[in-house]
N, C-alpha and C positions, 0 to 999 in steps of 0.2 A: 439580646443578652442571653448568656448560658449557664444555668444551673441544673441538676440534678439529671442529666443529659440530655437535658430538651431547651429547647432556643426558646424566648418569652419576646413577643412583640409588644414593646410597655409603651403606654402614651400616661404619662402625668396632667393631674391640672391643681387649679387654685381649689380652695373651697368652692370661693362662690360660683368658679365656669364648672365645675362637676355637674350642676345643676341646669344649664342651659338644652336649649330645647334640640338642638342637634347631636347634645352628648352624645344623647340614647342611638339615635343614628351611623353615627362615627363608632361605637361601639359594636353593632352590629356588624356593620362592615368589616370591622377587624376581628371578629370572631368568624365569619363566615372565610374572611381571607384565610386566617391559620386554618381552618377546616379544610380549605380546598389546600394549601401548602403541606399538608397530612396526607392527604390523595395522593397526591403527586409526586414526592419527595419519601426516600429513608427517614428525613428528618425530624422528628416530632415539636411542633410548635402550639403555643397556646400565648393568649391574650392577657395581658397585665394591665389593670386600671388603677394605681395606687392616687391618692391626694397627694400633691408635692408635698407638704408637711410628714406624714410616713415615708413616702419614698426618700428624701435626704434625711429623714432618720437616718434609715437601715443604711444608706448611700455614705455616711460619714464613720458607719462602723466597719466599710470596704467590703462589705457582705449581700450582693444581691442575694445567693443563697439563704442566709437570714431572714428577709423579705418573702421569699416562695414560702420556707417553712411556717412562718407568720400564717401566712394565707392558709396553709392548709392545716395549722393547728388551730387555726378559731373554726377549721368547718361551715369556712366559704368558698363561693366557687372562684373563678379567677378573679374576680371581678372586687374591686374594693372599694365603692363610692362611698361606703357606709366608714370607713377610716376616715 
């Protein structure tokens, strides 16, 4: 997805799988992938973890943009498990 001229690689979950023991791992992963997609690419990418509960929030008000700003007005990092 595209907002504020950079691509967002989003993986959504439930509450309770946010919490499973591979999240953390699969997170990693997609943080180090957009880091290297940064290297290699004009394209600026970064990693979106929202809870599907926030993400079809913002999803149903047709604003992913809404959602980035979200994130970066409560002064976290991409990362949203704590939603």
């Amino acid at each position: 997805m595209k907002a504020d001229e950079r691509y967002y690689l989003v993986e959504t979950k439930g509450k309770g799988f946010a919490k499973q023991k591979d999240t953390e791992s699969k997170r990693e992963v997609a943080e180090e992938w957009a880091a290297k997609a940064n290297e290699s690419t004009e394209v600026e990418w970064s990693y979106l973890f929202p809870l599907d509960q926030k993400f079809n929030q913002y999803k149903g008000q047709g604003s992913f943009g809404a959602l980035v700003k979200a994130v970066r007005q409560r002064g976290t990092t991409e990362v949203l498990t704590a939603w």
